[in-house]
VOGU-3710 file (C-alpha; in Angstrom, 3 decimals, decimal comma):
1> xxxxxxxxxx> 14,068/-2,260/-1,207  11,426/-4,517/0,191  10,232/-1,805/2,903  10,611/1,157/-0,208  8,017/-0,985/-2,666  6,079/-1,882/0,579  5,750/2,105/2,200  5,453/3,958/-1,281  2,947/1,175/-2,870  0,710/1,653/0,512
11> xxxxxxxxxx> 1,471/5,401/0,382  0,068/5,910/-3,226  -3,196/3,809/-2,455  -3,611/5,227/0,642  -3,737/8,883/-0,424  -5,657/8,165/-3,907  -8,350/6,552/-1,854  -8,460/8,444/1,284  -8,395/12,059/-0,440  -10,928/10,527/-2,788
21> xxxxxxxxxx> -13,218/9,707/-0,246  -12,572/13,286/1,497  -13,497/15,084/-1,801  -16,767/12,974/-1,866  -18,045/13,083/2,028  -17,334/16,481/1,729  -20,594/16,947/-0,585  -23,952/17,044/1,253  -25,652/13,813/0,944  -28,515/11,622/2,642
31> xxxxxxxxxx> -26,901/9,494/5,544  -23,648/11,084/5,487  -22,817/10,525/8,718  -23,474/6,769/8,675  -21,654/6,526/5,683  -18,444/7,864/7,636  -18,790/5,644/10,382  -18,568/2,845/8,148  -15,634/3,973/6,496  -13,602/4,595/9,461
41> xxxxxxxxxx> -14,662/1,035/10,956  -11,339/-0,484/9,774  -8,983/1,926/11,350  -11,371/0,772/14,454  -9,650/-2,672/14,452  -7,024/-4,305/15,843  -4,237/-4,529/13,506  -3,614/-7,943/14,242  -7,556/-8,877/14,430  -7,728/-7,529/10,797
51> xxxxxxxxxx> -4,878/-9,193/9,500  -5,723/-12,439/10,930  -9,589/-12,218/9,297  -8,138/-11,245/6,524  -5,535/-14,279/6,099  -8,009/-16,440/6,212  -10,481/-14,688/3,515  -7,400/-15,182/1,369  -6,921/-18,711/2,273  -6,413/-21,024/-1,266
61> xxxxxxxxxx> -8,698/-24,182/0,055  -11,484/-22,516/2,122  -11,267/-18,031/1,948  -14,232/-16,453/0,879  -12,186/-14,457/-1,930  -10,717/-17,446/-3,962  -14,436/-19,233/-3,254  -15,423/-15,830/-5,448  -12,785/-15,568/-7,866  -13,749/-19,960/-8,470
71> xxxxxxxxxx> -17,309/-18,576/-9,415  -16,299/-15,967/-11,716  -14,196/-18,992/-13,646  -10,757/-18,432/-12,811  -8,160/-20,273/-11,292  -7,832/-19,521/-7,228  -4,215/-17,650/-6,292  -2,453/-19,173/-3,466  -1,317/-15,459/-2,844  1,025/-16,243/-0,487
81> xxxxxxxxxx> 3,337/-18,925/-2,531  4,594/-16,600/-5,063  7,390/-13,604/-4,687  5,234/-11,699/-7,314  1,816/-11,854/-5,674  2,887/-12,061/-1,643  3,368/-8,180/-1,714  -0,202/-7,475/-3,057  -2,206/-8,996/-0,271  -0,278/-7,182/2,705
91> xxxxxxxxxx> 0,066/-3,655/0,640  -4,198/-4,012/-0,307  -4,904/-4,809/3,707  -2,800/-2,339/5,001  -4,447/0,122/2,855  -7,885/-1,622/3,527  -6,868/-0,237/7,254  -5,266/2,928/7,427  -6,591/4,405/4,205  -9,146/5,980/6,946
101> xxxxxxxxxx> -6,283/8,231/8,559  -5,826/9,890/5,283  -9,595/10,341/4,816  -9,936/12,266/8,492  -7,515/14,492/7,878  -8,369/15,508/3,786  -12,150/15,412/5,627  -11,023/17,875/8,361  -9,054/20,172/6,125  -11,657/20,525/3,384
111> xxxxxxxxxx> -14,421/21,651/5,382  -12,131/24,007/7,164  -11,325/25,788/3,551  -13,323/28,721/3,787  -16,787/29,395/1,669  -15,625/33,057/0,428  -12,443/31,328/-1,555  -14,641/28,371/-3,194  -17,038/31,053/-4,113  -14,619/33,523/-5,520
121> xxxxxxxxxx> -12,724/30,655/-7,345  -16,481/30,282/-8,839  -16,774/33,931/-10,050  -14,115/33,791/-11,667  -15,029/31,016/-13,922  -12,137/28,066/-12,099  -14,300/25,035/-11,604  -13,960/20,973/-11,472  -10,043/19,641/-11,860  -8,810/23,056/-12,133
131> xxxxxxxxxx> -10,413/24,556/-8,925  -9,162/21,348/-6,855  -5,958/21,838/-8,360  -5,357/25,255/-8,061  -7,551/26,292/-4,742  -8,406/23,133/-2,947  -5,137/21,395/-3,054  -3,224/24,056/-2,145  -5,377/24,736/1,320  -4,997/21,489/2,236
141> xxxxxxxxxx> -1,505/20,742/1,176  -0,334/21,236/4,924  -2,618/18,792/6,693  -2,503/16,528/4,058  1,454/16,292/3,929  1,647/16,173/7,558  -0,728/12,868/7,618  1,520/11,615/5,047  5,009/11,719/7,035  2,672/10,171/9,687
151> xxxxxxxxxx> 1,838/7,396/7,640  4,921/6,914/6,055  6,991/6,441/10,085  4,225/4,039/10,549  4,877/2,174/7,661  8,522/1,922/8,059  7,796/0,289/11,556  5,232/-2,111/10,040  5,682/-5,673/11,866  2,468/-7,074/12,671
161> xxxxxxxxxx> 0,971/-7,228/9,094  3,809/-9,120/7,481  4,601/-11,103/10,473  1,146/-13,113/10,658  0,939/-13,077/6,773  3,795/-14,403/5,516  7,035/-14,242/8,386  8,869/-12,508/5,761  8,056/-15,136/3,020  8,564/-16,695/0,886
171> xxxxxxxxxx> 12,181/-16,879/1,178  12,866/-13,095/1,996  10,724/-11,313/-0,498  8,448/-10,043/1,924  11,246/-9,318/4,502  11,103/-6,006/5,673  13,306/-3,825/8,344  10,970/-5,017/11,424  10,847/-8,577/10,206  14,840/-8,573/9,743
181> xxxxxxxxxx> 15,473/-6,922/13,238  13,164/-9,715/14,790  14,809/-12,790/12,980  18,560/-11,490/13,994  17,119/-10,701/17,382  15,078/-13,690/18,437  15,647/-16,088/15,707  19,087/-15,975/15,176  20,140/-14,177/18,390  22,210/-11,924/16,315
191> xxxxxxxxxx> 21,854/-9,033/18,864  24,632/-6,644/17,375  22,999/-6,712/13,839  19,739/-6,455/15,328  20,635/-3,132/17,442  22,339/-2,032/14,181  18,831/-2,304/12,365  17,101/-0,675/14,723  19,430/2,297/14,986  19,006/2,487/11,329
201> xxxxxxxxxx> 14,941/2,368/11,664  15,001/5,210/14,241  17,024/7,680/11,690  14,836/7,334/9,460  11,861/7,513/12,197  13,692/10,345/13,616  14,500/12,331/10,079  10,709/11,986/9,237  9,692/13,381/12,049  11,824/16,356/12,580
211> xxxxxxxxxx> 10,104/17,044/8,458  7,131/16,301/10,468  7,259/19,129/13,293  8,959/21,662/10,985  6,038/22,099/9,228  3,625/22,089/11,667  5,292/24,679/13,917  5,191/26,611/10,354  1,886/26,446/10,102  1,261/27,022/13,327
221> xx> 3,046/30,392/13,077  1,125/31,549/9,724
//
């Protein structure tokens, strides 16, 4: 359950923001190109680099964000204390990183749509929500749903994040399939269970990523 609320809540940001931000770049603006190079910075970074900066903007005595949520005249969250609020930290950093992957690949399939369809959508009177839902999504459906099942095996092999946040804390509510296999492995020395977990991880992997090259060898063919 822990690695379902952890994958889909990252998912949902993930694609909201990145396909938001692919819908935007892909309007001509001033400095466009510096503009993506700033939001791709973050998938430039080493995982554990970004978590590590990260832990300690969050820190409860000396991070920058409780020093800013003090100023606004609230209490400061000890984020990491609580089963309820330990979740939200490593789901908003992990999309903080990877919400870029999402973004390339909306980017890349929206300005591969071609002119004649956007224009012929505009003759015949589709325009704002209902174009994007009706042309736009459609076109890009493929790429986009192949960078999801990309992002989804990633997240159900997500160690590094939880590890240097919390270990799986408090208790177990941040305990996730790669923080159990690691405990019973090299923790506990539970070897058996931990070979059993990781089976179980690669079905999964391996499920996801037969979806993964189905539909790309489909739309290779069309």
């Amino acid at each position: 359950l822990n690695n379902v609320y952890f994958a889909f809540g990252a998912l949902l940001l993930e694609v909201t923001i990145g396909l938001s931000g692919a819908l935007l770049l892909n309007r001509r603006f001033p400095l466009q190109a510096l503009w993506i190079c700033l939001i791709l910075t973050p998938y430039a970074v080493s995982p554990v680099v970004s978590v590590v900066i990260w832990k300690y903007l969050l820190d409860p005595n000396y991070g920058l964000i409780n020093y800013l949520i003090i100023k606004l005249g609230f209490e400061p969250v000890i984020w990491f204390s609580s089963t309820v609020t330990s979740f939200v930290p490593i789901i908003l950093v992990d999309v903080w990183k990877n919400f870029p992957f999402i973004l390339i690949i909306s980017y890349a399939a929206l300005t591969a749509i071609p002119l004649e369809i956007v224009e012929a959508a505009k003759i015949d009177g589709v325009s704002g929500m209902t174009s994007f839902r009706l042309v736009t999504l459609p076109l890009i459906a493929p790429a986009l749903l192949v960078g999801l099942m990309f992002r989804l095996i990633f997240l159900v092999r997500t160690f590094e994040s939880v590890w240097v946040f919390t270990g799986g804390g408090p208790g177990r509510s941040t305990e996730i399939l790669s923080i159990h296999l690691y405990k019973e492995a090299f923790l506990y020395f539970h070897f058996g269970r931990a070979s059993a977990v990781a089976w179980i991880m690669l079905g999964i992997t391996f499920v996801l990523s037969v979806y993964v090259v189905k539909n790309t060898y489909r739309s290779v063919l069309r």
